[in-house]
N, C-alpha and C positions, 0 to 999 in steps of 0.2 A: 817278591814284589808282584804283585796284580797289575792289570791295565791300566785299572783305573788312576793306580797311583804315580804309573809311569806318564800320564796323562797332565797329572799335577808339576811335575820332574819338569814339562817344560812347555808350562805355563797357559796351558790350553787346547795343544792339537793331541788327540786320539793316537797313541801310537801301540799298536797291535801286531799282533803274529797270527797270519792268514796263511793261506793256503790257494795258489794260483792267486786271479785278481776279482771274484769275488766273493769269496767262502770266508769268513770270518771265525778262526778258532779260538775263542775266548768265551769260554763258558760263566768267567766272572765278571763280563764287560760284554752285555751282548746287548747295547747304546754306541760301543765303536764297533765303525766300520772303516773299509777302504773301498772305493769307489772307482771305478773310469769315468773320468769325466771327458773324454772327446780323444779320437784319433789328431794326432800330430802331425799326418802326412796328407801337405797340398797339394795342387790340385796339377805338380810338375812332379810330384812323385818325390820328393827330397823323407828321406829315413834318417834313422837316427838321433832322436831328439836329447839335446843334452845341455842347453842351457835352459833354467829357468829364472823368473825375475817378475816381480809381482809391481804392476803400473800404480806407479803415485798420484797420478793428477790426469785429468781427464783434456785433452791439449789432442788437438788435429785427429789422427786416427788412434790416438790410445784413449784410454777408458781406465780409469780408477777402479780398483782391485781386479781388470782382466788379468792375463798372464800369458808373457814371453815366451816363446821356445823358442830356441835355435837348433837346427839341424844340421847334423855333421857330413852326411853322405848324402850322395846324391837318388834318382831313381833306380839306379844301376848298382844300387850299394857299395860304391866307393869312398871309402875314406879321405874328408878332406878336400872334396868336394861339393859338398852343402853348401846352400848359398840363400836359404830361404828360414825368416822370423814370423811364427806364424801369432794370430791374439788368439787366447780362448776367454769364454767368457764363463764366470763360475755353472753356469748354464747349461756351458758343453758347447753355447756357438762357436763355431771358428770360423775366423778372417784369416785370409793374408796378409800382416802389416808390411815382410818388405821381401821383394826378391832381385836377389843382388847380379848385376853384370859386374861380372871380373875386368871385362874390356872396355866399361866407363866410369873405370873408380878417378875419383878427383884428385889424387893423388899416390903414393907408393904402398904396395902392399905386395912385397916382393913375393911371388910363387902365387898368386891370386886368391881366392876366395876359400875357404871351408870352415865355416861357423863352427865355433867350441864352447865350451858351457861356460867360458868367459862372457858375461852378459848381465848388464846394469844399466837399471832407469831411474832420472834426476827428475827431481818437481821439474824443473824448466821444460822438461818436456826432452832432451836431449836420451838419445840410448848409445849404449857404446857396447860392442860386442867385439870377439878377439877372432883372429883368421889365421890356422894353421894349415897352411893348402898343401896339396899335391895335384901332380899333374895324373897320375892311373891311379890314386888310390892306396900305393906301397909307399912306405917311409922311404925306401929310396930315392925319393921324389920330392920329399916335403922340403920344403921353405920356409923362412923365418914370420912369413905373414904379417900382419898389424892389428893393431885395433881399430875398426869404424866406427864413424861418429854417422849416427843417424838422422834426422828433425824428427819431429814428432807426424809427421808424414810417412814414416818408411823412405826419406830419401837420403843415400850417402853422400855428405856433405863436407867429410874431412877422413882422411887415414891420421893416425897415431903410428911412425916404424920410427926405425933408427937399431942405433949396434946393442942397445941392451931389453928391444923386442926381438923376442926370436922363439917362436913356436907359443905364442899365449895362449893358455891353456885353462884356466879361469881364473874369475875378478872376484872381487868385493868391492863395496862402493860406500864411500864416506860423503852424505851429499851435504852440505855445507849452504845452500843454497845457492847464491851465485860463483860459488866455487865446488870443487869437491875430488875429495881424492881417491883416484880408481889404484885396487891393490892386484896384481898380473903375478899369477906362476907363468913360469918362460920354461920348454921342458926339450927344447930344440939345439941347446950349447952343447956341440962335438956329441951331439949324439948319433947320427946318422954318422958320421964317421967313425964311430968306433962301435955300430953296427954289428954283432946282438950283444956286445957288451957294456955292459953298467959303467956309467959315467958320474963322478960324482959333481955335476956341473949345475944342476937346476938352479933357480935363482926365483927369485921374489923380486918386485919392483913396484918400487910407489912411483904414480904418476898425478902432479897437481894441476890440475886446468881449471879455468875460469871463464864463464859464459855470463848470456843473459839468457830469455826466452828467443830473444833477436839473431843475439852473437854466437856466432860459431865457437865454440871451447876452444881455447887456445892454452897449449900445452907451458905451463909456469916453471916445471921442474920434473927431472926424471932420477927416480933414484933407486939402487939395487939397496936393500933392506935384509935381505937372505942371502944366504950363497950353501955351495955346496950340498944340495939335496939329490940322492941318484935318480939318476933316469936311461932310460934304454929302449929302444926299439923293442916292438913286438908286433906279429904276422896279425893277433885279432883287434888288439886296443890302437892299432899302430905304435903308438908311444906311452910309457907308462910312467909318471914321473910326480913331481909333488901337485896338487892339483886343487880342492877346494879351500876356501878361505872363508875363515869369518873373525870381524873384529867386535871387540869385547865392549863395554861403555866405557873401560877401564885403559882403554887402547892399546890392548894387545892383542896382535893378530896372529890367530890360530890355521892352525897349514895342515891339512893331509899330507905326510909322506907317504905317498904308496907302496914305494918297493921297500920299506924297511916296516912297513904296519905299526905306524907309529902318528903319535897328532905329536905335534912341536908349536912352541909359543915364540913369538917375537917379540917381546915386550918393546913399551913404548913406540910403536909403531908406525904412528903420526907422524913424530917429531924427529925420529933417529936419524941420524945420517953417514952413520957407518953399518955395514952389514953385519949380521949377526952367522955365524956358519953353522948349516943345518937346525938351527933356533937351538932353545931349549925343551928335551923331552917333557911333555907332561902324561902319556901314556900310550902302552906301548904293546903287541902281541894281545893274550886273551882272545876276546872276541874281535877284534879287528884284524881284518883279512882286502890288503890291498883298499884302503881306502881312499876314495873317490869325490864323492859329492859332502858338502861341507858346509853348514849352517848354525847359528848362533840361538837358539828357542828364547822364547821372551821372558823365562826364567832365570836366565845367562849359562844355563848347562850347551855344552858342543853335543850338536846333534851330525852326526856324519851316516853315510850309506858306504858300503861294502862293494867293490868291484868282482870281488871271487864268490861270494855265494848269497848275495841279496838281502845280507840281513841290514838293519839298520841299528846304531849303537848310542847311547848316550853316556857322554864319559861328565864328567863334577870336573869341570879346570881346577877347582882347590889341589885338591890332592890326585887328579887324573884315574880317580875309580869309574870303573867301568858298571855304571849302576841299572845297565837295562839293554835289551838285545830283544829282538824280534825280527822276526822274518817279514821283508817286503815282496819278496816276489821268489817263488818255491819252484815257478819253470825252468823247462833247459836241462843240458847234461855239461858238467853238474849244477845243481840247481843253484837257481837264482846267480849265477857265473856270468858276468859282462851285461849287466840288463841297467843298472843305476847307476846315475850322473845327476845330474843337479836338481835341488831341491829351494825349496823356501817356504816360510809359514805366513800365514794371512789367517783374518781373522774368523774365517771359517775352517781353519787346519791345517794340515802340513802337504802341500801340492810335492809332488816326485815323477819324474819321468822315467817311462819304463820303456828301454830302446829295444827289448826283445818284441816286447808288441806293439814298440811304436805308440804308446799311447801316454796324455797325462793323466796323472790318478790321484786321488784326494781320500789322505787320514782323517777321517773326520769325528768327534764324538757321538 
């Protein structure tokens, strides 16, 4: 298979195999590229960018088709202390939409603030983004955290905690309009205490809230959907556990499990209301190596990125073939190793964040 056609696979962004971030090696597709389009780090110094999420509506300081990032560490390169969501605009402008005080949050967000690539925006203008904090940086340290609820200002305006948020670790967002259901890996159950060993505790959770533009989201229902997915501390990712999410039109929501390199289905996903344990495998090994970041292409193929060596994969949900591999990012020892976390596609291509160098970058045809 050629680029070109890998191209078609999911339904309009450019997906290529490069070399560093801008060398394009595709001698049969030399119309795609990958791009930088703007450093990620403001102007407090916040690294590690690892949530993305493409704005819907153009509402107080967001802007229809900019794009989200949230940052996991802080200047100091601490894990889990990130506190800052920055906009980029296809452009390559960047704002600072929000930078968060731990010590004036409206609400509970036990262990305080460090943005994860849990991160989703509603037409209403509402963002909601997930907090797995620590106090130094070490999982020693982490806390259950919450989701915040944003305005369309950058101001935090609500926490989402309770006993079945506990280390959220990325979303998906069902917007519904005036309602909408945000879908939370939780990657924090008895993990830190059984510390560096594998826990098969990770959990899925639907959460239904309902706004206006006006009204603050107010939390309808919380339900675990998943159970049983491993997770475990670790000295570079902090924690490594089940992590991107994307739902189907067909409503089943597809999960990276990382430590087993595996994508799993949740059928009926919406509506269930008993948990499903560790989903159902739809594929597994091959070219998937600790998978991370996790997106649905406008084709309906799973498009995910790799946390151990940068490639990026698309598997077919029919039958879980693994029809296309490419390299996103070839730096580092060993290459491309802990650089990709969250992605999403817009209709100029597939945007990806690269937390080796800190930047957002763009698949483009």
């Amino acid at each position: 298979m050629d680029l070109k056609q890998a191209l078609a696979l999911c339904g309009g962004a450019a997906l290529v195999v490069f070399s560093g971030l801008t060398t394009v090696i595709a001698d049969d597709s030399p119309d795609a590229s990958i791009n930088v389009v703007a450093s990620t780090i403001p102007s407090n110094g916040d690294v590690n960018p690892y949530g993305v999420a493409v704005v819907p509506v153009s509402m107080g300081k967001l802007q229809q088709g900019h794009i989200l990032v949230s940052n996991f560490n802080n200047s100091m390169n601490m894990q889990g202390t990130g506190t800052t969501i920055v906009d980029v605009a296809p452009d390559g402008t960047v704002n600072l939409f929000a930078q968060i005080d731990p010590t004036a949050l409206p609400g509970p967000c036990p262990g305080g603030v460090g943005l994860t690539t849990a991160l989703g925006v509603v037409r209403a203008g509402w963002v909601f983004v997930g907090s797995l904090p620590t106090a130094d940086g070490t999982a020693a340290t982490a806390q259950a955290g919450c989701i915040l609820v944003l305005n369309s200002r950058g101001k935090v305006m609500e926490t989402i905690s309770g006993p079945l948020i506990n280390g959220p670790w990325d979303m998906t967002v069902l917007d519904a309009g005036g309602t909408a259901l945000l879908f939370v890996t939780n990657v924090l159950n008895g993990t830190v205490a059984a510390s560096p060993n594998v826990v098969s505790q990770g959990t899925v959770v639907r959460i239904g809230v309902n706004f206006t533009r006006a009204v603050i989201p107010g939390v309808d229902s919380m339900t675990v959907i998943g159970t049983g997915f491993p997770e475990r501390t670790d000295p570079d990712a902090l924690v490594i556990g089940p992590t991107g999410l994307g739902l189907a039109p067909n409503g089943t929501l597809y999960v990276a499990d990382s430590l087993d390199n595996r994508m799993a289905a949740i059928p009926n996903a919406v509506l269930r209301q008993t948990a499903l344990k560790t989903g159902i495998t739809v594929s597994e090994g091959g070219a998937l190596s600790d998978p991370l970041g996790l997106t649905i292409g406008p084709a309906g193929n799973i498009v995910v990125v790799n946390g151990n060596n940068g490639l990026l994969v698309i598997v077919r949900p029919q039958d879980g073939a693994q029809i296309f591999k490419g390299f996103l990012d070839t730096t580092g020892t060993p290459p491309g190793a802990g650089t990709l976390f969250g992605l999403a596609f817009a209709s100029e291509g597939l945007y990806f964040v690269d937390d080796g160098s800190n930047t957002l970058n763009l698949v483009s045809p």
